[in-house]
N, CA, C and O of each residue as an XYZ file, in Angstrom:
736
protein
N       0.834     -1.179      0.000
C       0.000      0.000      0.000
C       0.880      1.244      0.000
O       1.747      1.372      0.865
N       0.684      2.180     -0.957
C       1.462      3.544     -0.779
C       0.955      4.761      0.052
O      -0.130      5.319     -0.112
N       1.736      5.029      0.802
C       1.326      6.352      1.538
C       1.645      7.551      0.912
O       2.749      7.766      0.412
N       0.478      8.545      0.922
C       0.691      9.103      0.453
C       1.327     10.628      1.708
O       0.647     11.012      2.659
N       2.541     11.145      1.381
C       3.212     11.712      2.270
C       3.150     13.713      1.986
O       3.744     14.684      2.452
N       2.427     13.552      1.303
C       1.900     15.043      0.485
C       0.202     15.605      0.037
O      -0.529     14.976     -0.728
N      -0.068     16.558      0.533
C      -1.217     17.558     -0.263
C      -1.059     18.273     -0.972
O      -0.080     18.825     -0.470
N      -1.238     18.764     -1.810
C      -1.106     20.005     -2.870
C      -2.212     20.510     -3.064
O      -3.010     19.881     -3.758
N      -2.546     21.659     -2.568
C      -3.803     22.374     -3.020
C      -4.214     23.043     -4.830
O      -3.185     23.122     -5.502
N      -5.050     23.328     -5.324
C      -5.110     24.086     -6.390
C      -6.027     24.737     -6.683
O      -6.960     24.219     -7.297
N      -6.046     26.207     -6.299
C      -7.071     27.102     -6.703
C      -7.307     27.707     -7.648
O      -6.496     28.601     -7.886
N      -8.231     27.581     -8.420
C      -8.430     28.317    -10.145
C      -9.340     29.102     -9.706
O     -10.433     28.726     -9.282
N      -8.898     30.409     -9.785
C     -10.425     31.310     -9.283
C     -11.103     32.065    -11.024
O     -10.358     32.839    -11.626
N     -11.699     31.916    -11.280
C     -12.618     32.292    -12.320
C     -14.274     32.386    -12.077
O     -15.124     31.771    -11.434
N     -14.209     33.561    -13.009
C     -16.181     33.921    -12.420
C     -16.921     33.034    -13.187
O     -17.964     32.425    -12.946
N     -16.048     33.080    -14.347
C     -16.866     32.287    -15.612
C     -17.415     31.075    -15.384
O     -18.524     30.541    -15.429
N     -15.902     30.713    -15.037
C     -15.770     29.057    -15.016
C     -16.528     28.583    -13.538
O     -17.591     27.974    -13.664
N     -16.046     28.827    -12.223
C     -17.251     28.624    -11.345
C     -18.471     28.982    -11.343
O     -19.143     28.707    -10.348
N     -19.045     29.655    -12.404
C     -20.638     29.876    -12.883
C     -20.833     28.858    -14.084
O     -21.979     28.816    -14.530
N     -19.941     28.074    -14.644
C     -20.162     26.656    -15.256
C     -20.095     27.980    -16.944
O     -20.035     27.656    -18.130
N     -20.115     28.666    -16.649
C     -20.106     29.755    -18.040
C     -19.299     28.782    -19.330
O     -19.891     28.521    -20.378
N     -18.072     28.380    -19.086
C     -17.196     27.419    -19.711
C     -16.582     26.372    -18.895
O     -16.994     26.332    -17.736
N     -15.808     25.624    -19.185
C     -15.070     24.416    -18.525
C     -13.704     24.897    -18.393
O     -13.152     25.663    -19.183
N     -13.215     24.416    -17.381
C     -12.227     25.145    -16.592
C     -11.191     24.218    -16.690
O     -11.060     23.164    -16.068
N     -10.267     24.854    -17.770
C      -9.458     24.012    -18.343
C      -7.880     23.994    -16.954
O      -7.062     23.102    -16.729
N      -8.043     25.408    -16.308
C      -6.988     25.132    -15.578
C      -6.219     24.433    -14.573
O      -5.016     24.298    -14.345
N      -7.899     23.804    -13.744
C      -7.370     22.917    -12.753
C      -6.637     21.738    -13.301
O      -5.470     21.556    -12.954
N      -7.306     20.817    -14.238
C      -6.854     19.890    -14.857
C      -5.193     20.349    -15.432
O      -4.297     19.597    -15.049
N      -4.867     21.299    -16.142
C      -3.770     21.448    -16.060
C      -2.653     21.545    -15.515
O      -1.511     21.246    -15.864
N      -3.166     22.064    -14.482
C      -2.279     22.331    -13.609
C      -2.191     21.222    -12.583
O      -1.230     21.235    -11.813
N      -2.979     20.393    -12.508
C      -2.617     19.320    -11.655
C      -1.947     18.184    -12.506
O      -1.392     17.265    -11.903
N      -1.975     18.204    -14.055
C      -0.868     17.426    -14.716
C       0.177     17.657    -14.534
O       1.103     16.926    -14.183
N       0.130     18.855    -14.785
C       1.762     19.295    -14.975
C       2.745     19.045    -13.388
O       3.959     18.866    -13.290
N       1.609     19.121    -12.190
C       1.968     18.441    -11.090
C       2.500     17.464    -10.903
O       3.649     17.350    -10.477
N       1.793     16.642    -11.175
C       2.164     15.173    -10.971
C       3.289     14.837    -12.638
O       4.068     13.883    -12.659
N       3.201     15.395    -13.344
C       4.689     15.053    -14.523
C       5.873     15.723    -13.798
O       6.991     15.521    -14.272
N       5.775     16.371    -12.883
C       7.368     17.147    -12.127
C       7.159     16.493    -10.624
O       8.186     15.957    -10.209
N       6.075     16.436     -9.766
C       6.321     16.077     -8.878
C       6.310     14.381     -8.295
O       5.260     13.746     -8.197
N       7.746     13.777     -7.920
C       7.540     12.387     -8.084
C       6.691     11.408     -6.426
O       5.935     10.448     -6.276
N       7.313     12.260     -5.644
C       6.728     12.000     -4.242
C       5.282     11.713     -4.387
O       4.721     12.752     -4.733
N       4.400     10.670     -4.258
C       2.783     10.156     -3.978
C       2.564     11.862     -3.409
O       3.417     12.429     -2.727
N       1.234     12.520     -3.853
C       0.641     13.094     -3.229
C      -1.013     13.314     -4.116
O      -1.344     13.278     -5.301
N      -1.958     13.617     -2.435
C      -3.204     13.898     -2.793
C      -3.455     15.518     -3.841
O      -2.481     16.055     -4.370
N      -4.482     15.932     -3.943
C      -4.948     17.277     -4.493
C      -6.015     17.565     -4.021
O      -7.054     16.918     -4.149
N      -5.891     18.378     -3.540
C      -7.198     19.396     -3.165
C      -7.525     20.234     -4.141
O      -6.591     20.954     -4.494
N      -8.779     20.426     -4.834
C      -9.090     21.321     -5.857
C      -9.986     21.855     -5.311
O     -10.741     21.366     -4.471
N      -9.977     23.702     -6.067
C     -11.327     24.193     -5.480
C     -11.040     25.439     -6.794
O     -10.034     26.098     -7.055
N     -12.433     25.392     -7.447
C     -13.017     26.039     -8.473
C     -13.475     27.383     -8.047
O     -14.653     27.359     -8.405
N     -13.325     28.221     -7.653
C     -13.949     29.555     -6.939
C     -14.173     31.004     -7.750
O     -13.608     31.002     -8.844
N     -14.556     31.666     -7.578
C     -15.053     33.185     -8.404
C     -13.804     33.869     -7.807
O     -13.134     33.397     -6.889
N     -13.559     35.113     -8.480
C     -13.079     36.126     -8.040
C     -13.309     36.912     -6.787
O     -13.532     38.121     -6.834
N     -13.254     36.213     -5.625
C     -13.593     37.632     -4.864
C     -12.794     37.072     -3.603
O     -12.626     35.962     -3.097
N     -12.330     38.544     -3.310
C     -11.186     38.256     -2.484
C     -11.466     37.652     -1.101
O     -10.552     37.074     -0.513
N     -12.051     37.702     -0.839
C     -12.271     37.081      0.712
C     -12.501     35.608      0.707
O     -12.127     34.990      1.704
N     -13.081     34.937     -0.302
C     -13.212     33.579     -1.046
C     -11.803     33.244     -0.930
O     -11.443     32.469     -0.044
N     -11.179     33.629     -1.540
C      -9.666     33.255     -2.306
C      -9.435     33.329     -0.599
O      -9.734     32.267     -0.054
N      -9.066     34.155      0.115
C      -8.413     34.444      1.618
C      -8.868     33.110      2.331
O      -8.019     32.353      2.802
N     -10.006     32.876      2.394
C     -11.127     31.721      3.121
C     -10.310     30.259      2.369
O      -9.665     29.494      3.085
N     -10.396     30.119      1.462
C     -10.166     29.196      1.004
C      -8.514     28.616      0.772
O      -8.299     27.458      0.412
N      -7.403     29.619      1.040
C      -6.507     29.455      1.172
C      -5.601     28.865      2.382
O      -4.603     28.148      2.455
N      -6.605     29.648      3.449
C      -6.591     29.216      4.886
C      -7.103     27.744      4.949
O      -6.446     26.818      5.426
N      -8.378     27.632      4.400
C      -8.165     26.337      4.676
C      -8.111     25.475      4.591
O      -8.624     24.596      5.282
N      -6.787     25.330      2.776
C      -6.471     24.440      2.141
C      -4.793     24.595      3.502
O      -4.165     23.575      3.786
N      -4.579     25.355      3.831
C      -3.133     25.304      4.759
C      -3.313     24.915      6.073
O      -2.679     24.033      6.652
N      -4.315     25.692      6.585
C      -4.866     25.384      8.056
C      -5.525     24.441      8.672
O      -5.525     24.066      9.845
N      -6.451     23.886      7.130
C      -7.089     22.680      8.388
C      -6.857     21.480      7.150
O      -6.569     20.361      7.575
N      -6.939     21.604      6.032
C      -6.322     20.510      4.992
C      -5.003     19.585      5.363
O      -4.872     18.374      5.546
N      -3.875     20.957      5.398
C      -2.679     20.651      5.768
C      -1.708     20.444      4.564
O      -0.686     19.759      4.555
N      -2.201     21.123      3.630
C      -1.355     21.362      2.150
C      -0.202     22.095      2.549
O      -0.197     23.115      3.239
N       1.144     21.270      1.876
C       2.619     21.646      1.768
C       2.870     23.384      0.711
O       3.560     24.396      0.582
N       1.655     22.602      0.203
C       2.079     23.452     -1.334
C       0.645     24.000     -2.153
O      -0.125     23.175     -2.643
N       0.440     25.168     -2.221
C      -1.229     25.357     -3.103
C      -0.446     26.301     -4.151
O       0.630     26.855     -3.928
N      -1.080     26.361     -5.149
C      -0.587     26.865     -6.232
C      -2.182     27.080     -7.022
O      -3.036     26.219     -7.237
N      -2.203     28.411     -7.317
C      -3.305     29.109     -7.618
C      -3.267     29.392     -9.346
O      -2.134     29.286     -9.815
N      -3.992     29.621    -10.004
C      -4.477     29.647    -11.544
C      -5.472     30.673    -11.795
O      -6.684     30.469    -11.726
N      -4.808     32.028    -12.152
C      -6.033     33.065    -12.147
C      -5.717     34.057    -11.648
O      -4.570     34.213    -11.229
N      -6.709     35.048    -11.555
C      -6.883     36.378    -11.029
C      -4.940     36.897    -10.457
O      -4.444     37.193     -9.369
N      -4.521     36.802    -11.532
C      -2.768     37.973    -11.414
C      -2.612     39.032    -12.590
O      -1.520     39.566    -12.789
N      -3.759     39.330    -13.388
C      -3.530     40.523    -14.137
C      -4.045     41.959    -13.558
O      -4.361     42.057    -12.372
N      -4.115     43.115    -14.488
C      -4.301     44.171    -13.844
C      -5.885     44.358    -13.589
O      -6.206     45.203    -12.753
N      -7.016     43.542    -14.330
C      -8.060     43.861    -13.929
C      -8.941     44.112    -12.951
O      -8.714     43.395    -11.976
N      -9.600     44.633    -12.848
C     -10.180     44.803    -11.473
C     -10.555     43.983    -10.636
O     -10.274     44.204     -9.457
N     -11.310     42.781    -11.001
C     -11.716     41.343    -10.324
C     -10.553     40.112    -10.362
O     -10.817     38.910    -10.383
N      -8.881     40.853    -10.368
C      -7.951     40.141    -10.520
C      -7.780     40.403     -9.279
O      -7.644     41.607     -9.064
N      -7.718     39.504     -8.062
C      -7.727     40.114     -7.002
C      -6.845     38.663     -6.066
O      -6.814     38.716     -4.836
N      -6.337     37.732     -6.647
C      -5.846     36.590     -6.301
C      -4.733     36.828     -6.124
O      -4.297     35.716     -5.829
N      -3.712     37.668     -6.078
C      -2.808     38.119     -5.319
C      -2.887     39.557     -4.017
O      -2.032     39.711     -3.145
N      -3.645     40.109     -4.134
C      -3.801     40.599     -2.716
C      -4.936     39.527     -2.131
O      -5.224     39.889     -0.991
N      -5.471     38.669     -2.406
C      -5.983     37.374     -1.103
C      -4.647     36.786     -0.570
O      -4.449     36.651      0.637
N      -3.927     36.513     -1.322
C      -2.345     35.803     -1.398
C      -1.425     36.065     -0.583
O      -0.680     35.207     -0.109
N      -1.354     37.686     -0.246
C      -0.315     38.566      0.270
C      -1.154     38.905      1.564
O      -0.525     39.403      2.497
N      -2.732     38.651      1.745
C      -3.576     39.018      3.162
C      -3.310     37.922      3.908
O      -3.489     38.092      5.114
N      -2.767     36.356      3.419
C      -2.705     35.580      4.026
C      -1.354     35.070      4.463
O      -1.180     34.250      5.364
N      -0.618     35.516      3.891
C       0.908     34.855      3.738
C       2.086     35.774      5.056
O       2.462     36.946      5.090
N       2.311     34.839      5.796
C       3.248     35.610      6.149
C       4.231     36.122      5.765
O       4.498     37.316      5.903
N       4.837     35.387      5.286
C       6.260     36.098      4.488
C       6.135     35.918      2.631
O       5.506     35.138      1.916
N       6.667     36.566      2.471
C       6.454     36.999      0.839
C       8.222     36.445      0.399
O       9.296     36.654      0.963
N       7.916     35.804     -0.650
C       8.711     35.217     -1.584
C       9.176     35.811     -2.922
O       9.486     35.145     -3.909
N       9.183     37.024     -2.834
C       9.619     37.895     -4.011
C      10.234     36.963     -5.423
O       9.833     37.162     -6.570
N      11.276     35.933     -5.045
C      12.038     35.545     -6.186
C      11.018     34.870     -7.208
O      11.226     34.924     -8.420
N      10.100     34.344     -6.759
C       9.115     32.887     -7.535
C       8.349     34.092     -8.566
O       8.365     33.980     -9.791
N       7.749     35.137     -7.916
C       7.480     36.071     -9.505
C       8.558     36.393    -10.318
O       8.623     35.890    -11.440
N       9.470     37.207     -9.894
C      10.134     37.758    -10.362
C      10.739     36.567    -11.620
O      10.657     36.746    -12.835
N      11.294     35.456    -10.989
C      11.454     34.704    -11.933
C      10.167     33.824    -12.852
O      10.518     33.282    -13.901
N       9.122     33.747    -12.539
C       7.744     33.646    -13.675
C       7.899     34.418    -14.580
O       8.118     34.135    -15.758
N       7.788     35.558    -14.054
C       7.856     37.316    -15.266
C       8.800     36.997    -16.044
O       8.574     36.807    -17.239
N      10.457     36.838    -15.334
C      11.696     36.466    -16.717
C      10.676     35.434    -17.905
O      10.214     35.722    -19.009
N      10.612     34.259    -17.148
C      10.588     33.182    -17.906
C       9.276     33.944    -19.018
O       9.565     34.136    -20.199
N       8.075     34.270    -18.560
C       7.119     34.679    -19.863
C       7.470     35.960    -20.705
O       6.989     36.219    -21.808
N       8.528     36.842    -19.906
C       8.663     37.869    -20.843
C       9.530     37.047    -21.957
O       9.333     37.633    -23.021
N      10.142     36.273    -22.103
C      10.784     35.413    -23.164
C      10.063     34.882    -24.253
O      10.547     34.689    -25.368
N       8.729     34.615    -23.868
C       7.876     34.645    -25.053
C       6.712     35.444    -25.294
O       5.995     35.241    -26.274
N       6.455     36.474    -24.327
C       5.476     37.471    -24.735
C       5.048     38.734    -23.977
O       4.389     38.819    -22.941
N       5.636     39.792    -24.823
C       5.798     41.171    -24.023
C       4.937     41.647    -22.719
O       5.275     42.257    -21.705
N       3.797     41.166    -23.123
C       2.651     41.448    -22.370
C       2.585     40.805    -20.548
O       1.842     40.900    -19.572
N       3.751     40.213    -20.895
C       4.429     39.144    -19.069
C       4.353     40.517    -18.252
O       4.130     40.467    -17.042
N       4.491     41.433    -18.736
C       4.729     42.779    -16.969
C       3.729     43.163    -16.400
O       3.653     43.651    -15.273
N       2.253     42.805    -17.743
C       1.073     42.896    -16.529
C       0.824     41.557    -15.706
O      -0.175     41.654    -14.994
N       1.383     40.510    -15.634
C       1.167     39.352    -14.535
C       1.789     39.931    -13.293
O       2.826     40.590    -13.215
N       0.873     39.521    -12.231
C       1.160     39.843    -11.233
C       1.791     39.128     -9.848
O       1.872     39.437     -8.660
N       2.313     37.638    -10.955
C       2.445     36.287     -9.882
C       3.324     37.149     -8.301
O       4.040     38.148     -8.228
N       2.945     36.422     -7.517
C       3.584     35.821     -6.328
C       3.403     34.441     -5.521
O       2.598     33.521     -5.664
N       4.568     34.674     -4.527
C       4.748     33.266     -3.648
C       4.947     34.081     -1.962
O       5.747     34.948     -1.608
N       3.855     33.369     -1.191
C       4.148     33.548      0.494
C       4.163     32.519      1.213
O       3.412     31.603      0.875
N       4.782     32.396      2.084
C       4.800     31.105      3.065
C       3.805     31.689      3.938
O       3.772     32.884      4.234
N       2.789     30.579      4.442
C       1.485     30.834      5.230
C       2.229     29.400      6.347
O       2.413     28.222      6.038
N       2.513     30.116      7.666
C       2.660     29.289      8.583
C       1.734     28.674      9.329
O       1.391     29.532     10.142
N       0.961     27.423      9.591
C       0.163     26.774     10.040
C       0.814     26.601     11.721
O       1.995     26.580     12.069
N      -0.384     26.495     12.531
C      -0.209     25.922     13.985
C      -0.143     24.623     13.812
O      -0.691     24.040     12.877
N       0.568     24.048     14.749
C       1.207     24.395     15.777
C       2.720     24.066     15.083
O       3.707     24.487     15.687
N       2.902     23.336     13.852
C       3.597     23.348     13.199
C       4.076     23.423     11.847
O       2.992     23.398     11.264
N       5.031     23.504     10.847
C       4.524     23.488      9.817
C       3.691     24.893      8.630
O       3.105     25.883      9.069
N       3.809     24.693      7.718
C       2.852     25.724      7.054
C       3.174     25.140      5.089
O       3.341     24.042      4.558
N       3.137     26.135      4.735
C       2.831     26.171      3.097
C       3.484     27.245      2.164
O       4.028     28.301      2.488
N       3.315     26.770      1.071
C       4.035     27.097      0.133
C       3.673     27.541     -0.696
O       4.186     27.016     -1.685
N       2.323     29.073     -1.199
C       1.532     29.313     -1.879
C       2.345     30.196     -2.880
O       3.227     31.032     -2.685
N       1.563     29.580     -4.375
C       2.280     30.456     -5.278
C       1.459     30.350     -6.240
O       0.984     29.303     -6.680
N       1.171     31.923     -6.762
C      -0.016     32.151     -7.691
C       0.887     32.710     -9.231
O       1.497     33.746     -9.494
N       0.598     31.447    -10.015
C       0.557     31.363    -11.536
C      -0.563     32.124    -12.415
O      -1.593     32.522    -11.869
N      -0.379     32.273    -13.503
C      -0.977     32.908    -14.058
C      -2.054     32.109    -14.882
O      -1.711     30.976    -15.217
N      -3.533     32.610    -15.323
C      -4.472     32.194    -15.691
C      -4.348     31.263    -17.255
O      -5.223     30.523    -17.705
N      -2.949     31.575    -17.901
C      -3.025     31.168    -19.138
C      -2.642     29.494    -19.266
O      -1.630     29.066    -18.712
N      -3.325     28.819    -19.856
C      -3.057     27.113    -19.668
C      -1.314     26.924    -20.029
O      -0.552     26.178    -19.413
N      -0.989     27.726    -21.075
C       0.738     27.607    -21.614
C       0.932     28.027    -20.563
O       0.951     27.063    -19.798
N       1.135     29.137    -19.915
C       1.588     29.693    -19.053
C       2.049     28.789    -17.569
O       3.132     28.545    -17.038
N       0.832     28.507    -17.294
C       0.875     27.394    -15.622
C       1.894     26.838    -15.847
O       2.762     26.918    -14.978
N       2.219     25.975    -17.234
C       3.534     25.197    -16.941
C       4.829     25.642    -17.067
O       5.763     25.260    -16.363
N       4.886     26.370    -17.872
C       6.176     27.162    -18.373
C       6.239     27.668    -17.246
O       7.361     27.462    -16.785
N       5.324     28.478    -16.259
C       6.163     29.247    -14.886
C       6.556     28.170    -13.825
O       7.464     28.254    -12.998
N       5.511     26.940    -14.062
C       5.878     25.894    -12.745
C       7.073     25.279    -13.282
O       7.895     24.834    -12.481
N       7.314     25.179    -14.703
C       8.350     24.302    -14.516
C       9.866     25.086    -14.408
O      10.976     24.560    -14.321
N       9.486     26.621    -14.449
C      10.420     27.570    -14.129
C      10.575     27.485    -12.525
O      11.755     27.660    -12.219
N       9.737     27.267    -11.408
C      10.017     27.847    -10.468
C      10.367     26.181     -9.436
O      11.152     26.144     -8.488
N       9.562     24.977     -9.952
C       9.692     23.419     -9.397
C      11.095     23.302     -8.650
O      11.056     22.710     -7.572
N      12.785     23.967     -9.235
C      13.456     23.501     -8.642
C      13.684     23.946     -7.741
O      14.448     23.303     -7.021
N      13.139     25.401     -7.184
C      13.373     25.628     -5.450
C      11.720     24.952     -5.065
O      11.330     25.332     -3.960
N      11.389     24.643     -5.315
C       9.875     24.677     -4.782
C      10.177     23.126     -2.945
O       9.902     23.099     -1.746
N      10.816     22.273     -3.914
C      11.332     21.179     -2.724
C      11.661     21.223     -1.853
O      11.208     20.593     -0.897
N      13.084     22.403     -1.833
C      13.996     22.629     -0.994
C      13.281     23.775      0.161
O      13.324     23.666      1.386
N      12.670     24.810     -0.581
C      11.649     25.478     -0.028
C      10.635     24.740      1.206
O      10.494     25.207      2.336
N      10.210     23.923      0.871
C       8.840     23.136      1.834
C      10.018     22.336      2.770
O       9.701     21.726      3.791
N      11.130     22.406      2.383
C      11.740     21.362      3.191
C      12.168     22.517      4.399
O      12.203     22.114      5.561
N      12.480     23.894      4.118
C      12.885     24.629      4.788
C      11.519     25.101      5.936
O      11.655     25.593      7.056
N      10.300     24.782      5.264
C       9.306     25.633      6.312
C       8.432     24.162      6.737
O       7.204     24.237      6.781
N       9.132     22.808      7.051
C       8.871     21.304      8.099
C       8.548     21.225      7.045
O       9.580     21.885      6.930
N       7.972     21.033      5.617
C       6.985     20.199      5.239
C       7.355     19.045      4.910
O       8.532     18.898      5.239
N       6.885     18.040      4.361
C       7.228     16.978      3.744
C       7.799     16.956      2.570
O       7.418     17.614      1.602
N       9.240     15.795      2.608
C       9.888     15.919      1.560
C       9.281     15.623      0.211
O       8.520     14.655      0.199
N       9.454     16.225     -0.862
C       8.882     16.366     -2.366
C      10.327     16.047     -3.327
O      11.226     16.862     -3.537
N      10.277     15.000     -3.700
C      11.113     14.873     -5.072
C      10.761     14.845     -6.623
O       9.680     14.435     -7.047
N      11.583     15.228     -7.260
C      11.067     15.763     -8.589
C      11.146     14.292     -9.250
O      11.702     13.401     -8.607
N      10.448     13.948    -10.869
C      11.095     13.204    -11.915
C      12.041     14.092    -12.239
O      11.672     15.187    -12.664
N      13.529     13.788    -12.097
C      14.392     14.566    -12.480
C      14.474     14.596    -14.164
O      14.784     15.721    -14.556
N      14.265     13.606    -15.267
C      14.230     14.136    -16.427
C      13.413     14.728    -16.895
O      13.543     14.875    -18.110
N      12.200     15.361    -16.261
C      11.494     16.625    -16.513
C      11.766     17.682    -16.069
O      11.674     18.719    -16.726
N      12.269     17.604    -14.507
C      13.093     18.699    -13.655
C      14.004     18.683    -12.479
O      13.815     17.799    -11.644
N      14.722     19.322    -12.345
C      15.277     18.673    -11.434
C      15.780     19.738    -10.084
O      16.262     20.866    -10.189
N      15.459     18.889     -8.695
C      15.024     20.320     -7.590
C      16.593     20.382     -7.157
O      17.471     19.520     -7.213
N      16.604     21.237     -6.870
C      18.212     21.899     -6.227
C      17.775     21.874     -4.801
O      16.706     22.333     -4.398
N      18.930     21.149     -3.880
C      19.483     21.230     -3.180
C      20.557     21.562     -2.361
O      21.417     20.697     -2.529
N      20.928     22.405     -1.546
C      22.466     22.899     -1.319
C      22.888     21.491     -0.916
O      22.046     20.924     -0.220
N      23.922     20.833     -1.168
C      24.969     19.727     -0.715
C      25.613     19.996      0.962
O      26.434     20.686      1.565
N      24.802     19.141      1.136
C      25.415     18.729      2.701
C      26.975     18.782      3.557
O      27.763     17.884      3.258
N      27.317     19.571      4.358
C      28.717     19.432      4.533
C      29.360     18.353      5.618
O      30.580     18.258      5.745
């Protein structure tokens, strides 16, 4: 029997798509592209939600707080529009802010399309009681996109959760491969 030693949350917030308006191509994506980089057994928590910030806040909490997700990774609401509001839910919940995980998304899409400086990705660590916490990082709404930034940002993503208790996460290394500093 395999245990499974991981959660991964995934929030796609769309008005459309949680009003059934269209089919919501992002969760499914983004939980492939999960499990093709991440090799460690783990569950998924999915949650389909609208734009509105207190949703996104509610629901982040308690994919970290009472779920017990290592890692949630969000799909949506990071452009400049007004009901783009999935990074200030992100930054209301997170204790510490992870500056590098956008900054390096933005490199990686400005490489194929100018329009990367209105994304608004970020990453915060949300510390859970009594131990433990998470690893939230909000990707951008475009299906190309989710992977090209995850598979930009996967190799700290390990070493990261390993730094704030979580459970260890290893990559398929011939899709990616996570960096570790070498032991002295």
């Amino acid at each position: 029997m395999t245990t499974t030693l991981a959660r991964i949350g995934i929030v796609t917030t769309s008005d459309r798509a949680s009003r059934g308006e269209y089919h919501d191509q992002g969760t499914p994506e983004l939980e492939a592209a999960l499990r093709e980089m991440i090799a460690t057994p783990f569950d998924v928590e999915s949650r389909l939600i609208p734009d509105e910030r207190a949703l996104i806040e509610d629901t982040l909490r308690e994919l970290v707080d009472e779920v017990g997700c290592c890692l949630v990774v969000t799909t949506g609401g990071t452009g400049p529009a007004r009901r783009d509001v999935t990074v200030e839910a992100t930054l209301a919940v997170g204790h510490k802010t992870m500056p590098g995980f956008g900054e390096l998304m933005r490199k990686v899409s400005l490489d194929k399309v100018p329009t990367a400086i209105l994304s608004r990705q970020e990453a915060v660590i949300r510390y859970a009681d009594p131990q433990g916490g998470a690893l939230i990082v909000n990707l951008p709404g475009s299906i190309k996109a989710i992977r090209e930034c995850l598979l930009a940002v996967m190799p700290a993503i390990p070493y990261c959760i390993d730094l704030i208790g979580g459970p260890p996460l290893e990559t398929h290394e011939a899709v990616v491969r996570a960096f570790r500093p070498k032991k002295k």
